[in-house]
PyMOL Python script that loads the backbone (N, CA, C, O; Angstrom):
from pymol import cmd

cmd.read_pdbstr("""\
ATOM      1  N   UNK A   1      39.989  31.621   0.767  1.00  0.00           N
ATOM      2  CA  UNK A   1      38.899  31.548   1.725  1.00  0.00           C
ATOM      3  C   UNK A   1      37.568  31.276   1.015  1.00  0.00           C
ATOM      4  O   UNK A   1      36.780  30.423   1.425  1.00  0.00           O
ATOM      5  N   UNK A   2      37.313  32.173  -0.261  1.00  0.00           N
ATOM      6  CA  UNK A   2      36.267  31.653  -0.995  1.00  0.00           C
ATOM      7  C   UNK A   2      35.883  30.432  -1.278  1.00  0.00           C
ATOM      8  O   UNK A   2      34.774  29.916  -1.145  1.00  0.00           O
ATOM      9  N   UNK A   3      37.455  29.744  -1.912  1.00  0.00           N
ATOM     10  CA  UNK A   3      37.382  28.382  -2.223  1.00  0.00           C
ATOM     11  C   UNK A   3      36.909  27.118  -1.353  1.00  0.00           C
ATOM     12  O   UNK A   3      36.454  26.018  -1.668  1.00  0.00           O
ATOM     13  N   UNK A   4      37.273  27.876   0.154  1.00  0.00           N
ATOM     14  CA  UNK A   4      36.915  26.703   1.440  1.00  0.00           C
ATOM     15  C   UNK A   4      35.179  26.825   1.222  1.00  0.00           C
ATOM     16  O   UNK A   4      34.289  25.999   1.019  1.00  0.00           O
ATOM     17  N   UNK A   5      35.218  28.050   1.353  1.00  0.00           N
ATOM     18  CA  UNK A   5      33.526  28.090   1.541  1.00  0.00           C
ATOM     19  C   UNK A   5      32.396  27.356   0.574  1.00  0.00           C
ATOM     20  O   UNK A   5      31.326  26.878   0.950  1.00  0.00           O
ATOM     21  N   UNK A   6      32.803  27.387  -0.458  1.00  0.00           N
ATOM     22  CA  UNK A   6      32.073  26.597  -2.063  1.00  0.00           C
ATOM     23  C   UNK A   6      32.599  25.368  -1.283  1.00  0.00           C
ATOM     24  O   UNK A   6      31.614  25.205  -0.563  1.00  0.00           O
ATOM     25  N   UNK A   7      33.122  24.771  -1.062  1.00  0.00           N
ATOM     26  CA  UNK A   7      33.473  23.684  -0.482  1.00  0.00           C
ATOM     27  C   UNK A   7      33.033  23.445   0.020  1.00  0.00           C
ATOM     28  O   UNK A   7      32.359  22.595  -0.562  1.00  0.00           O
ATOM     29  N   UNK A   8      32.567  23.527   1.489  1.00  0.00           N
ATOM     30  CA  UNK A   8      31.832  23.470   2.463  1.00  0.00           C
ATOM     31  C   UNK A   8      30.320  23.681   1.933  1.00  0.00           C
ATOM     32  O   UNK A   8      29.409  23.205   2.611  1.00  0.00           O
ATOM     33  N   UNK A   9      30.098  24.209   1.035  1.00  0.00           N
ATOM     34  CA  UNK A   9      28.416  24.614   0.726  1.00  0.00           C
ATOM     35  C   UNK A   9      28.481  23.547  -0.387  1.00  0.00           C
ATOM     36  O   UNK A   9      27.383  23.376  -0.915  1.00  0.00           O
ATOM     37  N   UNK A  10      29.248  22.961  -0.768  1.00  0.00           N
ATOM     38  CA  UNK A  10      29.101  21.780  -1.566  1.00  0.00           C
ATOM     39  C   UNK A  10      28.598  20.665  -1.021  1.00  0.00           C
ATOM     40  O   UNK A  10      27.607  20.023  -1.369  1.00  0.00           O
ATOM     41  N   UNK A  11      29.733  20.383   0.311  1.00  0.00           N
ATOM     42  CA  UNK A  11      30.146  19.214   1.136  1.00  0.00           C
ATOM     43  C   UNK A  11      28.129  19.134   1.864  1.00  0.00           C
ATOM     44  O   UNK A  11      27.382  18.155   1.852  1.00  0.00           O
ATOM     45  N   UNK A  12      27.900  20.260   2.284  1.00  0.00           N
ATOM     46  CA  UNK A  12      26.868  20.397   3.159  1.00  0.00           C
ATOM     47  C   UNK A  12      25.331  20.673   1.807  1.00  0.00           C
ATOM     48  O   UNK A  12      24.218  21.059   2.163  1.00  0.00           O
ATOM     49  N   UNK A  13      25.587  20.456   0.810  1.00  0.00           N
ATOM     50  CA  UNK A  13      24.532  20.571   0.006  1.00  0.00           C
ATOM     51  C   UNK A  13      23.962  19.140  -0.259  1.00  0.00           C
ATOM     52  O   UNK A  13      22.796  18.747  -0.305  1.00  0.00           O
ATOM     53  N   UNK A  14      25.110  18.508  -0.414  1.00  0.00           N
ATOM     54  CA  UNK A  14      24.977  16.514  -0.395  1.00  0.00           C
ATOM     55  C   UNK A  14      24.770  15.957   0.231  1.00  0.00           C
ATOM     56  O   UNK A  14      24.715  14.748   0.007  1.00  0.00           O
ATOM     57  N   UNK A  15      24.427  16.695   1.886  1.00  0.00           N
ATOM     58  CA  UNK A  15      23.759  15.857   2.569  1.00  0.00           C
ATOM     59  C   UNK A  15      22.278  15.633   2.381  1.00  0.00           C
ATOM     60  O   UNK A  15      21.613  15.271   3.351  1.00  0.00           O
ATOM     61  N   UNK A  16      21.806  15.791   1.398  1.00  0.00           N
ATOM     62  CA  UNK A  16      20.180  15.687   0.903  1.00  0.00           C
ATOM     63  C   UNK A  16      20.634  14.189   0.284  1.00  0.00           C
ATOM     64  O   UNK A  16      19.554  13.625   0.103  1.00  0.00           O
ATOM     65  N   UNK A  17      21.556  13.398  -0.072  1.00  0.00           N
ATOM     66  CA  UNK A  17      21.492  12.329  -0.432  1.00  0.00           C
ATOM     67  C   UNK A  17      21.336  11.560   0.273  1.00  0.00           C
ATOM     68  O   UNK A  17      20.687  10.559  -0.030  1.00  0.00           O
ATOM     69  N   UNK A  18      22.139  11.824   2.084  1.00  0.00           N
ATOM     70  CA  UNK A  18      21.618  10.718   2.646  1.00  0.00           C
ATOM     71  C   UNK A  18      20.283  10.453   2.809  1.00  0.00           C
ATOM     72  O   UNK A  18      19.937   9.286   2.621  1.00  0.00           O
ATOM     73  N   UNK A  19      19.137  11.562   3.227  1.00  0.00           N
ATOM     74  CA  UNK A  19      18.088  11.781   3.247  1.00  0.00           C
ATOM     75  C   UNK A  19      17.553  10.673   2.076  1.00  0.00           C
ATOM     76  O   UNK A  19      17.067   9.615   2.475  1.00  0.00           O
ATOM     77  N   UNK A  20      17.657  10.949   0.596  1.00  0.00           N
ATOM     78  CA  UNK A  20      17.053  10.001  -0.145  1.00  0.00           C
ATOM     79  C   UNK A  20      17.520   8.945   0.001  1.00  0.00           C
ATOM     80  O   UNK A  20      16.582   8.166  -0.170  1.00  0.00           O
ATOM     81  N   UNK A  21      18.703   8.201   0.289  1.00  0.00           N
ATOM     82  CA  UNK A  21      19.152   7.297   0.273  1.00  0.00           C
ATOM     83  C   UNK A  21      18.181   6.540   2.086  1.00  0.00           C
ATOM     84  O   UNK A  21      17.493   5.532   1.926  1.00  0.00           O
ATOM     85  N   UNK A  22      18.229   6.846   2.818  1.00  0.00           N
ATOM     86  CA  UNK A  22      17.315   6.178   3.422  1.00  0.00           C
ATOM     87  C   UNK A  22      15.780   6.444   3.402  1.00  0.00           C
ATOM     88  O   UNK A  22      15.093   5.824   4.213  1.00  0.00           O
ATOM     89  N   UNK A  23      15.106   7.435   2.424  1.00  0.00           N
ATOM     90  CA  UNK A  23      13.889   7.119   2.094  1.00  0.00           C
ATOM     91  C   UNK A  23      14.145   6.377   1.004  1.00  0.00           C
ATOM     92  O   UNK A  23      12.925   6.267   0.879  1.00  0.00           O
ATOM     93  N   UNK A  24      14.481   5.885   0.276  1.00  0.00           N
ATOM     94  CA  UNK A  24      14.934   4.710  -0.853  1.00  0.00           C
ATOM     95  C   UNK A  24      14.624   3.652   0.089  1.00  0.00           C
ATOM     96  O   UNK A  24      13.510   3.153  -0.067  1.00  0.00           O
ATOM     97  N   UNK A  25      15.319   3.201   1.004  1.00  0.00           N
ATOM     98  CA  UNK A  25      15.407   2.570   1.798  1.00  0.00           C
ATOM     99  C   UNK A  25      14.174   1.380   2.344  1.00  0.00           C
ATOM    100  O   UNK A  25      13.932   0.174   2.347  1.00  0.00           O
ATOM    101  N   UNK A  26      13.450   3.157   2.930  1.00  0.00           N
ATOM    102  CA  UNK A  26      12.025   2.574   3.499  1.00  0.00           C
ATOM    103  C   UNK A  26      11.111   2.425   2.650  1.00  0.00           C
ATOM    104  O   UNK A  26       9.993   1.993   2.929  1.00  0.00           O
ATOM    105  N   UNK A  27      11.456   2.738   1.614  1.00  0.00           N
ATOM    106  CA  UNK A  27       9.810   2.524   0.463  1.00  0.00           C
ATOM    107  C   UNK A  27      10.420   1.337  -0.346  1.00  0.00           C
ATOM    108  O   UNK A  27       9.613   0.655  -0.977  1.00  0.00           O
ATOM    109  N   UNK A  28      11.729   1.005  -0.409  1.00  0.00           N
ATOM    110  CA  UNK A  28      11.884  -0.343  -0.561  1.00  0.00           C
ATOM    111  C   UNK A  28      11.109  -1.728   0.613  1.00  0.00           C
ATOM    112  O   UNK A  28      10.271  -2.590   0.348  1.00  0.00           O
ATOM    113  N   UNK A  29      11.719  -1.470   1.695  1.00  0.00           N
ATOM    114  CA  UNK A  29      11.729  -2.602   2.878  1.00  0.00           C
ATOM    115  C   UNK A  29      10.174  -2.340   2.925  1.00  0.00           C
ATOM    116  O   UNK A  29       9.547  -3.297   3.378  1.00  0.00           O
ATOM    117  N   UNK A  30       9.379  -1.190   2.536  1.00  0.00           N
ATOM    118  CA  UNK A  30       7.969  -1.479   3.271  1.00  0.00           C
ATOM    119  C   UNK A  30       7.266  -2.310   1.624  1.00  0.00           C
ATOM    120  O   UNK A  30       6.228  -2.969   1.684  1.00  0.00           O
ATOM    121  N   UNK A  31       7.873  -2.159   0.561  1.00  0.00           N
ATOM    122  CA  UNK A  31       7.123  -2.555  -0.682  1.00  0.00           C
ATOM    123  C   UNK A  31       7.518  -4.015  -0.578  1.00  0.00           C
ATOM    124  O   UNK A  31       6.889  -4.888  -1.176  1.00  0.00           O
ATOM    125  N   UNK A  32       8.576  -4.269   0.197  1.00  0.00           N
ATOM    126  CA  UNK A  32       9.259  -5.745  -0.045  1.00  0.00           C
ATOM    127  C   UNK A  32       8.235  -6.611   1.037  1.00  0.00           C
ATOM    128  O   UNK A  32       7.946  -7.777   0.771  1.00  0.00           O
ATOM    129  N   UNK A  33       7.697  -5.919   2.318  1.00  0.00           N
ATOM    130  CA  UNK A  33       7.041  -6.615   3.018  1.00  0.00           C
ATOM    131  C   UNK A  33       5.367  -6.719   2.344  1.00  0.00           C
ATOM    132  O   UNK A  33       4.741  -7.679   1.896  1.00  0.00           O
ATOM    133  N   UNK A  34       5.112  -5.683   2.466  1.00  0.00           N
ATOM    134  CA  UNK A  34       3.607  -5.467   1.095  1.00  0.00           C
ATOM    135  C   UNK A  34       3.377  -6.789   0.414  1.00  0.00           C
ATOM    136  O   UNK A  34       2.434  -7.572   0.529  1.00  0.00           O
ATOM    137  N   UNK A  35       4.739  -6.867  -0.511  1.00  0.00           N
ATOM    138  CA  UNK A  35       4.761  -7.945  -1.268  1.00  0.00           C
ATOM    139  C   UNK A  35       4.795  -9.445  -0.804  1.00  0.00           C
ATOM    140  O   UNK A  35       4.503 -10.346  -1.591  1.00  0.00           O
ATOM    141  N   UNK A  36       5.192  -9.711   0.621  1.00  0.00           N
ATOM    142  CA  UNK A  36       5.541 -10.703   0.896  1.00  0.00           C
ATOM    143  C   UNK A  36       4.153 -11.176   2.034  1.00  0.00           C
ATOM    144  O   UNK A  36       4.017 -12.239   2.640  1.00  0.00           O
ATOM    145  N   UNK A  37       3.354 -10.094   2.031  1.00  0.00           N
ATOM    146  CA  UNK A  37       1.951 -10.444   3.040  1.00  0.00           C
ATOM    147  C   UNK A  37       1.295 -10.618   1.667  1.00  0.00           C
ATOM    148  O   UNK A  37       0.902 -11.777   1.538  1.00  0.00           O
ATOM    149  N   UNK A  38       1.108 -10.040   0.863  1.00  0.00           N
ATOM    150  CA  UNK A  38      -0.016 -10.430  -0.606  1.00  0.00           C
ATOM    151  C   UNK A  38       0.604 -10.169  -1.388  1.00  0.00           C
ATOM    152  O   UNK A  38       0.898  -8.992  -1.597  1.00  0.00           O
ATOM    153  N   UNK A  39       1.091 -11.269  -2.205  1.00  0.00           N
ATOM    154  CA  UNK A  39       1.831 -11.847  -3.186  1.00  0.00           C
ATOM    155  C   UNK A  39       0.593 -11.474  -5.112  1.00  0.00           C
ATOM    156  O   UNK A  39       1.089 -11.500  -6.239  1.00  0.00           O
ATOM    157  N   UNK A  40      -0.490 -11.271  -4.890  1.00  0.00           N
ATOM    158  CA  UNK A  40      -1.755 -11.313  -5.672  1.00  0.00           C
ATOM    159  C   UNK A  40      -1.487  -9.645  -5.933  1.00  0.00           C
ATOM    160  O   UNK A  40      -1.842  -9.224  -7.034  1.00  0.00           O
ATOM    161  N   UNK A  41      -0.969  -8.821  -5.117  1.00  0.00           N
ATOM    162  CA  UNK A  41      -0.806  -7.558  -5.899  1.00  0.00           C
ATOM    163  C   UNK A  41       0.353  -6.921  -5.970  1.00  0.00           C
ATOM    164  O   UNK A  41       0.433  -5.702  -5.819  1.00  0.00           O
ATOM    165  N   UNK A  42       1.525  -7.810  -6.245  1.00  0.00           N
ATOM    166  CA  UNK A  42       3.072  -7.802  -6.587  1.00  0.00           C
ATOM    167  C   UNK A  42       3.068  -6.602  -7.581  1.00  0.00           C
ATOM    168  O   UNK A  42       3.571  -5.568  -7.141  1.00  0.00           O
ATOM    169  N   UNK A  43       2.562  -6.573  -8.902  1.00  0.00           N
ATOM    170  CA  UNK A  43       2.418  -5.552 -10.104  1.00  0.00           C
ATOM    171  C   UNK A  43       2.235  -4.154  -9.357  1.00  0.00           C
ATOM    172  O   UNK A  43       3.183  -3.383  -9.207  1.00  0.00           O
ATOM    173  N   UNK A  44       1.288  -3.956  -9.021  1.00  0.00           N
ATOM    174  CA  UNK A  44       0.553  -2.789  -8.019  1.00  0.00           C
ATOM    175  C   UNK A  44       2.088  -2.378  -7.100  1.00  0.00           C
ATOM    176  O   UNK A  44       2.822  -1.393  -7.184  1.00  0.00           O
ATOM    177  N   UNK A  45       2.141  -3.338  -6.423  1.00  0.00           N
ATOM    178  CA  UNK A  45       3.081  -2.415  -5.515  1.00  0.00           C
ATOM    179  C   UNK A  45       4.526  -2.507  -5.767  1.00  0.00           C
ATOM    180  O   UNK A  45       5.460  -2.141  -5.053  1.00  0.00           O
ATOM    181  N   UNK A  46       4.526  -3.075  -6.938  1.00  0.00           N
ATOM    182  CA  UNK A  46       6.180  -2.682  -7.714  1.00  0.00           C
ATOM    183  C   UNK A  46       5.811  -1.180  -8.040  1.00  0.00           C
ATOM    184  O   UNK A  46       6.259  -0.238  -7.386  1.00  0.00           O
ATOM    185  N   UNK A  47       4.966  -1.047  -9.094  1.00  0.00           N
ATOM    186  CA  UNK A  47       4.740   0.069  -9.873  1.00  0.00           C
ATOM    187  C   UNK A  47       4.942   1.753  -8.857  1.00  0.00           C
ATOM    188  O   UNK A  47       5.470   2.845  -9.066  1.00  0.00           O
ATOM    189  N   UNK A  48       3.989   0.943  -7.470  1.00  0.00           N
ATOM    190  CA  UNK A  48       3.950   2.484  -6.468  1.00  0.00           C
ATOM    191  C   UNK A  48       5.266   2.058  -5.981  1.00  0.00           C
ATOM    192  O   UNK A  48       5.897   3.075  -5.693  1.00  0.00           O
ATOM    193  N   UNK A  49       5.765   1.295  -5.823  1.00  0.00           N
ATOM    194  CA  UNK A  49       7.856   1.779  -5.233  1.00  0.00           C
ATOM    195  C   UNK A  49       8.450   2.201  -6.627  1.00  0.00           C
ATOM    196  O   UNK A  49       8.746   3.394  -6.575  1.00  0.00           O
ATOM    197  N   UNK A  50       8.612   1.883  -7.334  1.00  0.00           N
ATOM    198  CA  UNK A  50       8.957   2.582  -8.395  1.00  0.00           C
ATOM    199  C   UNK A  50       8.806   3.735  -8.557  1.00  0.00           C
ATOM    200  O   UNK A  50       9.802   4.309  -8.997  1.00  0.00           O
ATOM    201  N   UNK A  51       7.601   4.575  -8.306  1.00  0.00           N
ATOM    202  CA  UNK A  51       7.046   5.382  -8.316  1.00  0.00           C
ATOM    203  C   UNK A  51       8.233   6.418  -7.000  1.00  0.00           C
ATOM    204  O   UNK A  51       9.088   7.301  -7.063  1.00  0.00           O
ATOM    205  N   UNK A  52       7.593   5.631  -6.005  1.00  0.00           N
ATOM    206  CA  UNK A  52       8.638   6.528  -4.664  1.00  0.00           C
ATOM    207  C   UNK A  52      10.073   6.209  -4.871  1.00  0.00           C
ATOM    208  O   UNK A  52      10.905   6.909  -4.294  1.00  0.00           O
ATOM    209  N   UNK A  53      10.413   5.336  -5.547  1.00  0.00           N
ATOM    210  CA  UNK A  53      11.830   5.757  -5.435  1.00  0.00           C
ATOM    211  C   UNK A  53      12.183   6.782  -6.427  1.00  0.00           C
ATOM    212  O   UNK A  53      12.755   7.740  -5.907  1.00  0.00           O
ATOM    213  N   UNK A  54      12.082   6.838  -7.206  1.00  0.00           N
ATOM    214  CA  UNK A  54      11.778   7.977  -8.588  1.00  0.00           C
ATOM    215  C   UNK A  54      11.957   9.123  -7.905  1.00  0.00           C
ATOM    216  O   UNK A  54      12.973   9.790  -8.098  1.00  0.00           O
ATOM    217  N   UNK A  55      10.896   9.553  -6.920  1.00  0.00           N
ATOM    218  CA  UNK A  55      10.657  10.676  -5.981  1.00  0.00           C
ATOM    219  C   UNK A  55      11.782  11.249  -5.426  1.00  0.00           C
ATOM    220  O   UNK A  55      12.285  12.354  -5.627  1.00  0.00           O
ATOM    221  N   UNK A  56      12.204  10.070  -4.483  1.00  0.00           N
ATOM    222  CA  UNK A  56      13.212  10.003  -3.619  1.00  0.00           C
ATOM    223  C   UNK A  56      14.467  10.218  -4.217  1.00  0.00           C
ATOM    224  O   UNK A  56      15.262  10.901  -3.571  1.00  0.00           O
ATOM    225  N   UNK A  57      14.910   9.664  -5.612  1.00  0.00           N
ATOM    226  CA  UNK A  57      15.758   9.929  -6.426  1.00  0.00           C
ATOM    227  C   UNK A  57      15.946  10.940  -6.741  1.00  0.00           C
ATOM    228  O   UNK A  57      17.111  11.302  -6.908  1.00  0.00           O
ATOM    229  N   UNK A  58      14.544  12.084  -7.018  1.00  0.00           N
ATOM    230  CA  UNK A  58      14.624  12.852  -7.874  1.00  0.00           C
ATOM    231  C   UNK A  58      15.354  14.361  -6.382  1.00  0.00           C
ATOM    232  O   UNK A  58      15.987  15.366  -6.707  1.00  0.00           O
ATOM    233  N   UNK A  59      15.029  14.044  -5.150  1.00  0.00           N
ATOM    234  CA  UNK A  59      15.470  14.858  -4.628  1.00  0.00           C
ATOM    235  C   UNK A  59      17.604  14.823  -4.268  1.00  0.00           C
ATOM    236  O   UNK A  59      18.320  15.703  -3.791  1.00  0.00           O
ATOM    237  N   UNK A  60      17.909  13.587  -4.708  1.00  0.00           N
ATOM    238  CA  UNK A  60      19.118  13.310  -4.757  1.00  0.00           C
ATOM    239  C   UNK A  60      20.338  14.072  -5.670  1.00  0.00           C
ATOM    240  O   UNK A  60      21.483  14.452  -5.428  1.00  0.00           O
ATOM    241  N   UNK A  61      19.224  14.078  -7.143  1.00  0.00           N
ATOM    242  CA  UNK A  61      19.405  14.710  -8.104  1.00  0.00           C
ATOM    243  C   UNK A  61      19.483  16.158  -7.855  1.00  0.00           C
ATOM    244  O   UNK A  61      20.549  16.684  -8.176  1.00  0.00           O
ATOM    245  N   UNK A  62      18.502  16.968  -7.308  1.00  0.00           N
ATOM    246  CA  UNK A  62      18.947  18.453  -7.159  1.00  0.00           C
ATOM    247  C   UNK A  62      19.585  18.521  -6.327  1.00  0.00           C
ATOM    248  O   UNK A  62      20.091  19.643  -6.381  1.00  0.00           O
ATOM    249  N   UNK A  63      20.121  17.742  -5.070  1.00  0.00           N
ATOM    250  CA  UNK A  63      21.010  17.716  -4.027  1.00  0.00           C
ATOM    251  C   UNK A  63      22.778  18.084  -4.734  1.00  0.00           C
ATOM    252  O   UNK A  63      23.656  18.902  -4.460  1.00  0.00           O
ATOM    253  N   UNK A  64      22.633  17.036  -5.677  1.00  0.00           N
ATOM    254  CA  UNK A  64      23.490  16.985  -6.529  1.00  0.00           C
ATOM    255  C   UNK A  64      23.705  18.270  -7.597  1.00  0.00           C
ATOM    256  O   UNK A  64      24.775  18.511  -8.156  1.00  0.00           O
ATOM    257  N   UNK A  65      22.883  18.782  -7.706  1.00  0.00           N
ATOM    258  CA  UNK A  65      23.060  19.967  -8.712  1.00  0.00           C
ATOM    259  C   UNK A  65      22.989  21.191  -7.855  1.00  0.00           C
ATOM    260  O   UNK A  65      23.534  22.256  -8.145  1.00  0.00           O
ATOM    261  N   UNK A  66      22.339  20.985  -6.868  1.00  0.00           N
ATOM    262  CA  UNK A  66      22.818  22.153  -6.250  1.00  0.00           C
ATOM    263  C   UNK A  66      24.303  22.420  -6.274  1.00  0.00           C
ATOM    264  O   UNK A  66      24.935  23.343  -6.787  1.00  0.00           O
ATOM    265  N   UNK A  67      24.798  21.080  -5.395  1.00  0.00           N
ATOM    266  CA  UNK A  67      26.353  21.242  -5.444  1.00  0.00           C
ATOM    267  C   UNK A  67      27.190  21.500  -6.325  1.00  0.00           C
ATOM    268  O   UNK A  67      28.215  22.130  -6.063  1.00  0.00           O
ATOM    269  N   UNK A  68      26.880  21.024  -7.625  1.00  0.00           N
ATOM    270  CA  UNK A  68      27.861  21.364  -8.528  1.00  0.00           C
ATOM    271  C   UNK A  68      27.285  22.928  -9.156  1.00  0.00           C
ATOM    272  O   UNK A  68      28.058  23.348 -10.017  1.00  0.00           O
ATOM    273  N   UNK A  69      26.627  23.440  -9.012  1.00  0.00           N
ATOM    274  CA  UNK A  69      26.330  24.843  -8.698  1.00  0.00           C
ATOM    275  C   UNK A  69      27.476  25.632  -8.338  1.00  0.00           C
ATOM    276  O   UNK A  69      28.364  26.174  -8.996  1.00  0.00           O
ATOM    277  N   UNK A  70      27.180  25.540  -6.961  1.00  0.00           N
ATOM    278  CA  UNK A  70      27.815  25.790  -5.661  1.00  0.00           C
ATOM    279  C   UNK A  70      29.245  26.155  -6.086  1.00  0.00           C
ATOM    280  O   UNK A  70      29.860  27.215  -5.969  1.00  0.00           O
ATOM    281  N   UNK A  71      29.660  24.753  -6.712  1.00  0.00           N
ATOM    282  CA  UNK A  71      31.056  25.101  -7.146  1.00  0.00           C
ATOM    283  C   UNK A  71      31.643  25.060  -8.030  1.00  0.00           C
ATOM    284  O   UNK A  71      32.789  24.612  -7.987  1.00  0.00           O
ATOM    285  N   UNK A  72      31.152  25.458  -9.040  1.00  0.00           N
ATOM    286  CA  UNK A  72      31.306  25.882 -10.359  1.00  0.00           C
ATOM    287  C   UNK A  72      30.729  27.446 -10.913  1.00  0.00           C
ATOM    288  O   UNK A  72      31.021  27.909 -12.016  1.00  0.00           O
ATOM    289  N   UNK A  73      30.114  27.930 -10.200  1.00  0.00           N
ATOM    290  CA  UNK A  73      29.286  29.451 -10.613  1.00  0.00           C
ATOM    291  C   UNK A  73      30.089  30.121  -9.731  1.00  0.00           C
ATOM    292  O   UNK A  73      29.958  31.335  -9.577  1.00  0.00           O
TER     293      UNK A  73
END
""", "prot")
cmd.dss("prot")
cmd.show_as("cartoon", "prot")
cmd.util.cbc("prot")
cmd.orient("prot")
């Protein structure tokens, strides 16, 4: 019964990826349009999506460590 439960608090800890995975998403599609209305500050708004996806990544990452937490301790 223990084992289901780490399971389940695993299964339900990774849903923080979808979360980043569609803010990835939108700070892509809005940097891609950015870029495609003014082409003159391409550098600039690579650097700030880079920046947010990093972010967005970085909450994927403890999503991820939570889980293997979860079920391994």
């Amino acid at each position: 019964m223990i084992q289901v439960a780490r399971y389940l608090g695993a299964g339900l800890a990774v849903i923080g990826v979808a979360g980043a995975g569609a803010g990835i998403g939108i700070v892509v599609g809005g940097a891609v349009q950015a870029m495609a209305r003014n082409p003159d500050y391409t550098p600039t708004i690579q650097t700030n999506m880079i920046l947010g996806i990093a972010f967005a990544e970085a909450v994927a990452i403890y999503a991820l460590a939570v889980a293997l937490i979860i079920l391994f301790v």
